[in-house]
SEMAR-383691 format. One record per residue (C-alpha): z, y, x; residue in three letters. Coordinates in steps of 0.02 Angstrom, whole numbers, plus 50000, padded with zeros to 5 digits. Layout:
<rs>
Z / Y / X / ALA
...
</rs>
This chain:
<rs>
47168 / 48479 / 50471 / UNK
47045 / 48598 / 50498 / UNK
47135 / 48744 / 50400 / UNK
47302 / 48700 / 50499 / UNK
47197 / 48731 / 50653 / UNK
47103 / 48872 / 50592 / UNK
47293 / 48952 / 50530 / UNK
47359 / 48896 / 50703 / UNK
47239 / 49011 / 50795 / UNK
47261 / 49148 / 50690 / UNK
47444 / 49166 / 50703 / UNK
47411 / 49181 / 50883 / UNK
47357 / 49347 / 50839 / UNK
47492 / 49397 / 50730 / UNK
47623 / 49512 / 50787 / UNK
47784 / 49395 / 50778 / UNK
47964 / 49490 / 50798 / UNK
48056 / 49459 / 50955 / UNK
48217 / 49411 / 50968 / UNK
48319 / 49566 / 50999 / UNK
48505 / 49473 / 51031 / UNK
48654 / 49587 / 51084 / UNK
48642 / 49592 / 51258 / UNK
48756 / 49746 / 51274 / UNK
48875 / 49675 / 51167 / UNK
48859 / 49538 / 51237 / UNK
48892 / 49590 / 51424 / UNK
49029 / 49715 / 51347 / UNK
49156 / 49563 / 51262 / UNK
49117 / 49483 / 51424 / UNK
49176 / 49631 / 51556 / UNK
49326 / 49664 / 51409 / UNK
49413 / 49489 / 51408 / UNK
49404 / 49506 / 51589 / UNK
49473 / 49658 / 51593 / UNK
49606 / 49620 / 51483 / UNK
49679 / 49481 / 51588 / UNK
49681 / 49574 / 51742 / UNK
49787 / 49714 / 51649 / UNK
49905 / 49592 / 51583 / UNK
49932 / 49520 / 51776 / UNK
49964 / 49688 / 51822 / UNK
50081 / 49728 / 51690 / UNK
50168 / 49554 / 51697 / UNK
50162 / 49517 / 51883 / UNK
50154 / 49708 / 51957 / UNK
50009 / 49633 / 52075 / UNK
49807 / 49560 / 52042 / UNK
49904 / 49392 / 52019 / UNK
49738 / 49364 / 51926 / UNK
49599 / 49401 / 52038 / UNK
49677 / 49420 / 52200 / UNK
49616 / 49268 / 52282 / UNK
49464 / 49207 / 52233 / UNK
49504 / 49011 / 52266 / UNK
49646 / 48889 / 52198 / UNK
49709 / 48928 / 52017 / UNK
49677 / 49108 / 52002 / UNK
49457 / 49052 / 52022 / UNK
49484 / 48920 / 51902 / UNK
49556 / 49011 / 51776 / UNK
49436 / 49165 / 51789 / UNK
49290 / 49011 / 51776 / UNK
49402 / 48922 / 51636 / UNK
49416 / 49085 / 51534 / UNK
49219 / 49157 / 51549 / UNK
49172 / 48974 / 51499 / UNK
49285 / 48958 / 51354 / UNK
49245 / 49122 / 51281 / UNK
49059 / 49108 / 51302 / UNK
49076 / 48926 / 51227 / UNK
49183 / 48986 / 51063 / UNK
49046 / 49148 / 51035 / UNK
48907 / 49016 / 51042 / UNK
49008 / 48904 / 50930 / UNK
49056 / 49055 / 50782 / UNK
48879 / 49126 / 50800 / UNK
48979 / 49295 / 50861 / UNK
48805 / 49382 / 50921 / UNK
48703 / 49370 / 50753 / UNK
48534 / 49448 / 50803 / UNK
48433 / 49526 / 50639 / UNK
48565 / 49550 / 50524 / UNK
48705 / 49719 / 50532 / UNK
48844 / 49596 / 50513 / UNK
48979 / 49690 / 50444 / UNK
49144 / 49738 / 50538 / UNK
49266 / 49664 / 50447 / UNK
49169 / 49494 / 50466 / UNK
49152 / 49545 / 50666 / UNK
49340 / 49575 / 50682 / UNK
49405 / 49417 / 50577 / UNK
49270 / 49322 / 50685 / UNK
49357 / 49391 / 50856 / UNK
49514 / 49376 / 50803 / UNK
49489 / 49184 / 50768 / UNK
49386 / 49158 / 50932 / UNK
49546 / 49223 / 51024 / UNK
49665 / 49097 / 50930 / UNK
49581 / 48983 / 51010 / UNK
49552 / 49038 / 51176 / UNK
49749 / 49056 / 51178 / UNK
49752 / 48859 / 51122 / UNK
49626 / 48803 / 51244 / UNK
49684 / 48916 / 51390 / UNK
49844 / 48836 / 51359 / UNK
49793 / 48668 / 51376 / UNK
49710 / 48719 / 51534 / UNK
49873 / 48759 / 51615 / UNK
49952 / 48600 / 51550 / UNK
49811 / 48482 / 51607 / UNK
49705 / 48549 / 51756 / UNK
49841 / 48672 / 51836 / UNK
49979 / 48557 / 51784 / UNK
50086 / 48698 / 51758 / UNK
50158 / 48769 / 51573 / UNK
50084 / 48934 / 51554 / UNK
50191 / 49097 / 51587 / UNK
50214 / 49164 / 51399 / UNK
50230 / 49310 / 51430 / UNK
50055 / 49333 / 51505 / UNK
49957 / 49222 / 51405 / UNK
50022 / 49314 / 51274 / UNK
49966 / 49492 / 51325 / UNK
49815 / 49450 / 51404 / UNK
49741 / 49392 / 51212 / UNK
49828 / 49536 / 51129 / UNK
49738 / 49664 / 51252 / UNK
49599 / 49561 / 51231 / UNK
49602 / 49573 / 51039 / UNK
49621 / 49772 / 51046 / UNK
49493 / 49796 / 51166 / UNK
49371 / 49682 / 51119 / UNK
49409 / 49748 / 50915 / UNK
49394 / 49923 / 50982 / UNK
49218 / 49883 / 51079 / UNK
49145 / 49822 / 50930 / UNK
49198 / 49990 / 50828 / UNK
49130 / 50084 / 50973 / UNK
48943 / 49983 / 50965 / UNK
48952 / 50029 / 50792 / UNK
48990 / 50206 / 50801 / UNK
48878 / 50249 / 50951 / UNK
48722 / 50158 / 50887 / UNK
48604 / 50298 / 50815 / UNK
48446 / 50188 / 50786 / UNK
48469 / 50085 / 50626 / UNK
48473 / 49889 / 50671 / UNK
48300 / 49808 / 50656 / UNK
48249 / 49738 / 50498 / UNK
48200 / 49588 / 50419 / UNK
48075 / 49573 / 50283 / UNK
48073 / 49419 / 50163 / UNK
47991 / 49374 / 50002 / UNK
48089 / 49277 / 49850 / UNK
47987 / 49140 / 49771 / UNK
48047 / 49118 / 49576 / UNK
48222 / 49131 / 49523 / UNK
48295 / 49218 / 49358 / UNK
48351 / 49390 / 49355 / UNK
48534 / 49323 / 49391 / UNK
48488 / 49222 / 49539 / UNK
48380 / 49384 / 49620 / UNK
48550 / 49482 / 49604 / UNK
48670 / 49353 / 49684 / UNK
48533 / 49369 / 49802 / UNK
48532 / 49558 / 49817 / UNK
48737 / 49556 / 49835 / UNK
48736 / 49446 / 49949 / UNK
48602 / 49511 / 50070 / UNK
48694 / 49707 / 50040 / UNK
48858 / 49618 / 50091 / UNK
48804 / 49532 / 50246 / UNK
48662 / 49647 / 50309 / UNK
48690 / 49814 / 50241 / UNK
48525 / 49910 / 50277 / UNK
48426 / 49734 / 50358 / UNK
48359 / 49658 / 50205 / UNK
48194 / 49739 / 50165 / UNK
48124 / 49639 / 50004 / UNK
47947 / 49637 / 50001 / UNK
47920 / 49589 / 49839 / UNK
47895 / 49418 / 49733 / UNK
47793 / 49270 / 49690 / UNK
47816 / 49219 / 49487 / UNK
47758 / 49198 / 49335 / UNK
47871 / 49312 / 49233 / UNK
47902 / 49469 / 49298 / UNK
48051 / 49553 / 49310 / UNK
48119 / 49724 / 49324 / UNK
48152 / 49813 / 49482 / UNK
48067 / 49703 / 49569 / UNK
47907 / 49722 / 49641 / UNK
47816 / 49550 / 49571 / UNK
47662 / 49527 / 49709 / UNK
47588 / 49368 / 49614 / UNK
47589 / 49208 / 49527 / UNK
47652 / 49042 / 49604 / UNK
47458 / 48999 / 49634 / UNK
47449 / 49159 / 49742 / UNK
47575 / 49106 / 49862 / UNK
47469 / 49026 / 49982 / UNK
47325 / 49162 / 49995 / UNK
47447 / 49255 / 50023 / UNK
47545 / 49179 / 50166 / UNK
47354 / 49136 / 50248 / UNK
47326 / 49325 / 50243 / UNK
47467 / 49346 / 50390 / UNK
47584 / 49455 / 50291 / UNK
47713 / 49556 / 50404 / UNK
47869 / 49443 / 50343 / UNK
48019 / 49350 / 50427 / UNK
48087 / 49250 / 50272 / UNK
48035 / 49168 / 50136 / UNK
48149 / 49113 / 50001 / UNK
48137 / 48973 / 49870 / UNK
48237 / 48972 / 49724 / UNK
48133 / 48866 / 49602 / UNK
47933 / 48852 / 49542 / UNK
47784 / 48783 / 49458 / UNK
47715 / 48735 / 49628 / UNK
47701 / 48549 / 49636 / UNK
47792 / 48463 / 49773 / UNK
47656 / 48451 / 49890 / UNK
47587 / 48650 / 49864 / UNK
47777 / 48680 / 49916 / UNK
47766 / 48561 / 50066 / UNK
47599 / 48643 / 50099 / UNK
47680 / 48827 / 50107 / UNK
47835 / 48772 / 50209 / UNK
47698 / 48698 / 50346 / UNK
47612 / 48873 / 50343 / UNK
47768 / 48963 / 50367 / UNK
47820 / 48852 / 50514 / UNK
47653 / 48901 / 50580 / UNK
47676 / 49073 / 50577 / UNK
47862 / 49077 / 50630 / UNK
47926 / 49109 / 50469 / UNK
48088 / 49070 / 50418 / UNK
48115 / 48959 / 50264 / UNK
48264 / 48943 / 50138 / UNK
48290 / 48879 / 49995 / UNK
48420 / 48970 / 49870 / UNK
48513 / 48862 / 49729 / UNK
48464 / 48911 / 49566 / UNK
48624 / 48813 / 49484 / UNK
48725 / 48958 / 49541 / UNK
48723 / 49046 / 49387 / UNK
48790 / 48877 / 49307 / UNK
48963 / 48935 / 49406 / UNK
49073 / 49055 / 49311 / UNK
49136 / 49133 / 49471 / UNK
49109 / 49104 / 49653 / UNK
49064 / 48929 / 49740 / UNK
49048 / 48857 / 49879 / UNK
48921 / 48710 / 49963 / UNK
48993 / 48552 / 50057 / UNK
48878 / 48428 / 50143 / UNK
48884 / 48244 / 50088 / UNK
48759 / 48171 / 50197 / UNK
48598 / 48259 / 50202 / UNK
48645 / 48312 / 50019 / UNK
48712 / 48496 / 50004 / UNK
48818 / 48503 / 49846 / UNK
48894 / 48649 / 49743 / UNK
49071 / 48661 / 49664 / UNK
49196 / 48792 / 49624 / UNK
49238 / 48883 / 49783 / UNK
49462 / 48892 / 49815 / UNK
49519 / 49073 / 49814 / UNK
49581 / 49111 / 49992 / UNK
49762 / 49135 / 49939 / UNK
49775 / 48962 / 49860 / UNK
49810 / 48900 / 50043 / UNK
49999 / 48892 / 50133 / UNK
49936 / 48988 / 50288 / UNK
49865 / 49148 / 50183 / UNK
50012 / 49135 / 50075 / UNK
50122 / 49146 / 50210 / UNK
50026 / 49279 / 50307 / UNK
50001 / 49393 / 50149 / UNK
50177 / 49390 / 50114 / UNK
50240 / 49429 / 50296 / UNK
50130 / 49583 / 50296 / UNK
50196 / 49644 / 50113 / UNK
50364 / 49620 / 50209 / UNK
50342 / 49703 / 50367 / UNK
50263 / 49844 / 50258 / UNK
50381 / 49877 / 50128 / UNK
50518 / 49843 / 50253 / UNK
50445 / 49996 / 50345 / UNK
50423 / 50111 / 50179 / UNK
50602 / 50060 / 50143 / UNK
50670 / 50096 / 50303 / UNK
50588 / 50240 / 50365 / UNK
50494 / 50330 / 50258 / UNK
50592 / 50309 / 50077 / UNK
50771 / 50378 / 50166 / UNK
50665 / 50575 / 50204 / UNK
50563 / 50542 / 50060 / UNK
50698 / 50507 / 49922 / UNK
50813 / 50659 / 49938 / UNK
50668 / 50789 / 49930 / UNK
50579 / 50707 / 49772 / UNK
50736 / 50665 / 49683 / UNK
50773 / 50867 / 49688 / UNK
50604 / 50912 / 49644 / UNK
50606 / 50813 / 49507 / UNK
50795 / 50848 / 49435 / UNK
50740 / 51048 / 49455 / UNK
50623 / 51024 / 49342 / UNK
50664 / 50932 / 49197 / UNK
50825 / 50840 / 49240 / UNK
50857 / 50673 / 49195 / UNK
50812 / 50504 / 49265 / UNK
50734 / 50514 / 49456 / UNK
50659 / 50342 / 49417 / UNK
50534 / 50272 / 49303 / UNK
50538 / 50084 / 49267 / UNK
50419 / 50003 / 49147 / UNK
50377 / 49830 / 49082 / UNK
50196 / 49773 / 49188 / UNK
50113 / 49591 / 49199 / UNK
50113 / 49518 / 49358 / UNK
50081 / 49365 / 49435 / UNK
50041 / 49229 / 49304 / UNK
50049 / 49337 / 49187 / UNK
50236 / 49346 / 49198 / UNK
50315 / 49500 / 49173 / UNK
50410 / 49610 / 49284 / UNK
50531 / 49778 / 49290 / UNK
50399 / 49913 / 49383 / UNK
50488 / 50068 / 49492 / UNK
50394 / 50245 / 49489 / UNK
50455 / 50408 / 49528 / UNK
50467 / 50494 / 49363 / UNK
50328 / 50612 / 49340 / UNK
50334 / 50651 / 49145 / UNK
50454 / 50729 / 49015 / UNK
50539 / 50585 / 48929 / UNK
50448 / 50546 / 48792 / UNK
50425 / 50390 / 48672 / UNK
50227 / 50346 / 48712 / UNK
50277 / 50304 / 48893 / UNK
50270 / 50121 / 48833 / UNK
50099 / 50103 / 48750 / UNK
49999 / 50288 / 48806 / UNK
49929 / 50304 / 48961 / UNK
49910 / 50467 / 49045 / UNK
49770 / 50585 / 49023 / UNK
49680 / 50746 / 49091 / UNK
49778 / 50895 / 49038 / UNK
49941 / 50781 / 48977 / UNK
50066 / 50896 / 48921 / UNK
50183 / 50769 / 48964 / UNK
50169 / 50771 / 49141 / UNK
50277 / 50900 / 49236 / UNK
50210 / 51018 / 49381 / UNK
50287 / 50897 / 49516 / UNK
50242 / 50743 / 49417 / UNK
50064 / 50811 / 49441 / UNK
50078 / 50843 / 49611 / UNK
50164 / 50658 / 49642 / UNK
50020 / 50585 / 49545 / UNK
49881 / 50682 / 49653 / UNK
49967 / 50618 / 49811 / UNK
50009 / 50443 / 49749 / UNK
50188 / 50469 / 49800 / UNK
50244 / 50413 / 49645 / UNK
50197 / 50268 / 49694 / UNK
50322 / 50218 / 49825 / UNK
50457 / 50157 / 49724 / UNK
50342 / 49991 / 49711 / UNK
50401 / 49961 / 49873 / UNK
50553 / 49902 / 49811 / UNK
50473 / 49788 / 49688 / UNK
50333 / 49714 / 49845 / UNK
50510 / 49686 / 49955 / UNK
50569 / 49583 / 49781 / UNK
50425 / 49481 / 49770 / UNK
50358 / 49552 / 49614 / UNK
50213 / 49648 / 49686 / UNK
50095 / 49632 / 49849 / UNK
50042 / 49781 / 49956 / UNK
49870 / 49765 / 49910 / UNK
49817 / 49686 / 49752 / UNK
49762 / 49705 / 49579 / UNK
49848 / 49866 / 49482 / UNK
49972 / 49805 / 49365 / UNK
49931 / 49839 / 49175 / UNK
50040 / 49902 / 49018 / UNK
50082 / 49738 / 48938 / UNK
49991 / 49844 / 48789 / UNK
49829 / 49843 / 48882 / UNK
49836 / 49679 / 48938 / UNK
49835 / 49621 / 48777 / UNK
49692 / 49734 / 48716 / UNK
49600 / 49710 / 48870 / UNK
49596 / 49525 / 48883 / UNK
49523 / 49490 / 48700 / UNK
49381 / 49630 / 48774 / UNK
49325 / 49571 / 48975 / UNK
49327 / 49383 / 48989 / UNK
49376 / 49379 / 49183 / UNK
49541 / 49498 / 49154 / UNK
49670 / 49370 / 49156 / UNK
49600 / 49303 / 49326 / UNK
49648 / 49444 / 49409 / UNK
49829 / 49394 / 49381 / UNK
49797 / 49241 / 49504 / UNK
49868 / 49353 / 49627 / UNK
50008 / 49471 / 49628 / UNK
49985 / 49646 / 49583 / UNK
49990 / 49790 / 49700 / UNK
50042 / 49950 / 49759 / UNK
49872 / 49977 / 49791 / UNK
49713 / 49902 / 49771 / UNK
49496 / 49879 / 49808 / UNK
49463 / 49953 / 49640 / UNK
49567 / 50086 / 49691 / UNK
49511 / 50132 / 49855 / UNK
49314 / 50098 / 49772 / UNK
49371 / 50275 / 49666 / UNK
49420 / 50171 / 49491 / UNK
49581 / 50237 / 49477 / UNK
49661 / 50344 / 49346 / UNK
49653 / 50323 / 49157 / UNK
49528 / 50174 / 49089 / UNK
49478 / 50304 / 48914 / UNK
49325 / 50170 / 48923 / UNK
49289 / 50008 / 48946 / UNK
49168 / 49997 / 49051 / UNK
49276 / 50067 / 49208 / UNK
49404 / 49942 / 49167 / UNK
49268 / 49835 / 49178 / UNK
49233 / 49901 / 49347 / UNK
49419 / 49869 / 49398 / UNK
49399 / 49686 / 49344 / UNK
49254 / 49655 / 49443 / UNK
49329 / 49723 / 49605 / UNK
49501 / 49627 / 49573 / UNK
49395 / 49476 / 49550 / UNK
49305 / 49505 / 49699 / UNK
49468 / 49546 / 49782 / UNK
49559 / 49362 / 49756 / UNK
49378 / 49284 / 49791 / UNK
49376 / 49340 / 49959 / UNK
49524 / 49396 / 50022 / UNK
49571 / 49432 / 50210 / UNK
49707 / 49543 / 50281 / UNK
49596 / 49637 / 50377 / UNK
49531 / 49682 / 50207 / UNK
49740 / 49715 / 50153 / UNK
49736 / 49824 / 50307 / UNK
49575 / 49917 / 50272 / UNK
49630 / 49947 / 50074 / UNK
49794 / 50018 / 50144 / UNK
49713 / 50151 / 50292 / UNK
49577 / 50205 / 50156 / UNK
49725 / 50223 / 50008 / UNK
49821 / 50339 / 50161 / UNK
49671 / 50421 / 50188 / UNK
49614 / 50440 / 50001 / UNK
49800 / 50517 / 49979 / UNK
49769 / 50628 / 50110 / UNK
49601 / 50684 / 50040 / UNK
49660 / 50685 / 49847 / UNK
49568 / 50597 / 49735 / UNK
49497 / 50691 / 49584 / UNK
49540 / 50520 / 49461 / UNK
49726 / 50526 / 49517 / UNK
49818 / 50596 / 49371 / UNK
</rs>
């Protein structure tokens, strides 16, 4: 009692981090959904229909709308405070907080105006509010100079697999927040600054130490020493959590339900096992490739097709046998950009290939070789954005070789991909980048969004634009 007292007073003295929430942000959303449906009165209505009159329907809907939104940010934790949350995680957060503010708004109309909602308006007001609000967070991001403020933890136990899971996951969700301070264990391990044993864990915390976190995984500590330590933190305002060490029992990624007060761990469902992303991914590979098809392929064709005859005539097109989706194979279109040869089948290219023609190498340095896959993504053979399809060759070679490869086939292959775009692309002479590719396409089906479908296809565009010094 009289150390809790004595530990009590001290942390008086200790300098504890304020909360620094996103008050600009914050005050920014608010003043942009606002904006948003004023602009969509105006456009719809040619008048403030909106904000005209500050009384009847047009006040309760400006109350109704400020209230909603401010209810759904608190809900989906939208203002995270210590952590640099990253933007594709902002974005799909927004974008779901405005599905349903268009639900609830909705039901407003129905129920307390006792009207049905003019479509038109409800409809642009979220859609402005979705681009301006998107396009306020990109702006914060851009404009803010001073790194975000940091939080310092310390890992208690935990295997060298466990500290890495950590280490991903902490680089994924706070890019340049995390600051490990080092650990508490027995065995020490590499890279890892190891500050004591388990015994030293409490001296240590009593000294004050300039952290924010403390995580458990696992320790020698008996359950009362850890009981002990959790009360000291509280003390000193620091958080505590506890990290499952079972992960590394999962051969890919899980996820944690609650049954009660009991958290339990199973097999997490890749995102594209479900209808709705099925559905989604698919209309986007459609309005895509209906696009290429369209638009661009008509211009493109005639000028590659000439290029290409010039050179070395024969065949315009290329198509070879790939695995797709389940494995299954499938007829793959490519402009031709070698001589006709008989290794096409079972070679892949290389640096200085004295197959590949002058306009082949410029097709392959641009990717426009590429486009023919549109045809196949239209078909249902390939996705926009997905794992690169393999020689049926090296997916025989390559499966007896990396144990995940024949996951990536859970999903269909693409035009383009996140290894790609990562700078894996080009001929896999090793197996270690193939590796590489593996791990990314894993990742890829793991955690799949179409923001990140949207992202892979700006940063291919871009990379194209560039060159890339793998493309071949």
């Amino acid at each position: 009692m009289e150390f809790t007292s004595q530990l009590t007073a001290a942390s008086r003295s200790r300098e504890l981090r304020s909360t620094p929430h996103r008050y600009d942000l914050i005050a920014t959303d608010f003043f942009l959904i606002n904006l948003s449906f004023l602009l969509a009165s105006l456009i719809t209505y040619g008048m403030l229909d909106y904000s005209s009159a500050m009384t009847g329907r047009n006040l309760a809907l400006i109350v109704f709308v400020n209230i909603a939104w401010g209810w759904l940010c608190v809900y989906f934790n939208a203002y995270r405070w210590y952590e640099r949350v990253r933007m594709e995680q902002q974005l799909s957060k927004v974008f779901k907080i405005l599905i349903f503010l268009l639900a609830f708004t909705s039901l407003f109309y129905y129920n307390v105006l006792g009207e049905a909602p003019h479509t038109p308006f409800i409809l642009l007001a979220h859609g402005l509010a979705l681009i301006l609000i998107s396009t306020g967070r990109v702006f914060h991001r851009v404009r803010e100079e001073s790194p975000f403020e940091k939080f310092r933890y310390v890992v208690v136990g935990g295997k060298a697999e466990n500290l890495q899971q950590l280490f991903k996951a902490f680089d994924y969700c706070f890019p340049g927040s995390a600051e490990l301070v080092g650990r508490f264990g027995n065995t020490p391990h590499a890279n890892v600054t190891n500050i004591g044993n388990y015994a030293d864990l409490k001296d240590y915390l009593s000294s004050q130490p300039n952290i924010d976190k403390l995580i458990f995984f696992y320790s020698d500590l008996t359950l009362d020493e850890e009981r002990e330590i959790m009360r000291i933190c509280e003390t000193q305002f620091i958080d505590v959590e506890v990290a499952p060490r079972e992960t590394t029992l999962f051969p890919r990624t899980y996820k944690s339900q609650q049954l009660g007060d009991l958290s339990m761990l199973t097999l997490k469902e890749e995102p594209l096992t479900a209808l709705r992303n099925k559905v989604l991914k698919r209309t986007f590979d459609l309005v895509v490739s209906t696009f290429v098809i369209l638009f661009i392929f008509p211009i493109l064709m005639p000028i590659v097709a000439i290029a290409i005859y010039r050179e070395d005539p024969g065949p315009i097109f290329f198509r070879q046998e790939r695995t797709g989706y389940l494995n299954k194979v499938f007829k793959m279109w490519k402009f031709r950009s070698m001589r006709l040869n008989d290794r096409a089948d079972d070679k892949q290219a290389t640096r200085g290939d004295d197959r590949i023609t002058k306009v082949g190498a410029f097709l392959r340095k641009t990717s426009l070789d590429e486009f023919p896959q549109f045809i196949n993504v239209f078909l249902g053979d390939m996705s926009v954005v997905g794992p690169r399809p393999h020689m049926i060759k090296h997916t025989e070679e390559y499966s007896r070789l990396i144990d995940k490869f024949m996951i990536r086939h859970k999903v269909k292959p693409g035009v383009t991909g996140l290894a790609q775009i990562n700078g894996y692309r080009g001929p896999t002479d090793e197996v270690w980048k193939m590796e590489k590719r593996v791990e990314y396409d894993v990742w890829y089906l793991e955690n799949w969004s179409i923001l990140m479908d949207i992202r892979c296809v700006v940063m291919t565009v871009y990379n194209a634009i560039k060159g890339e010094e793998n493309a071949l």
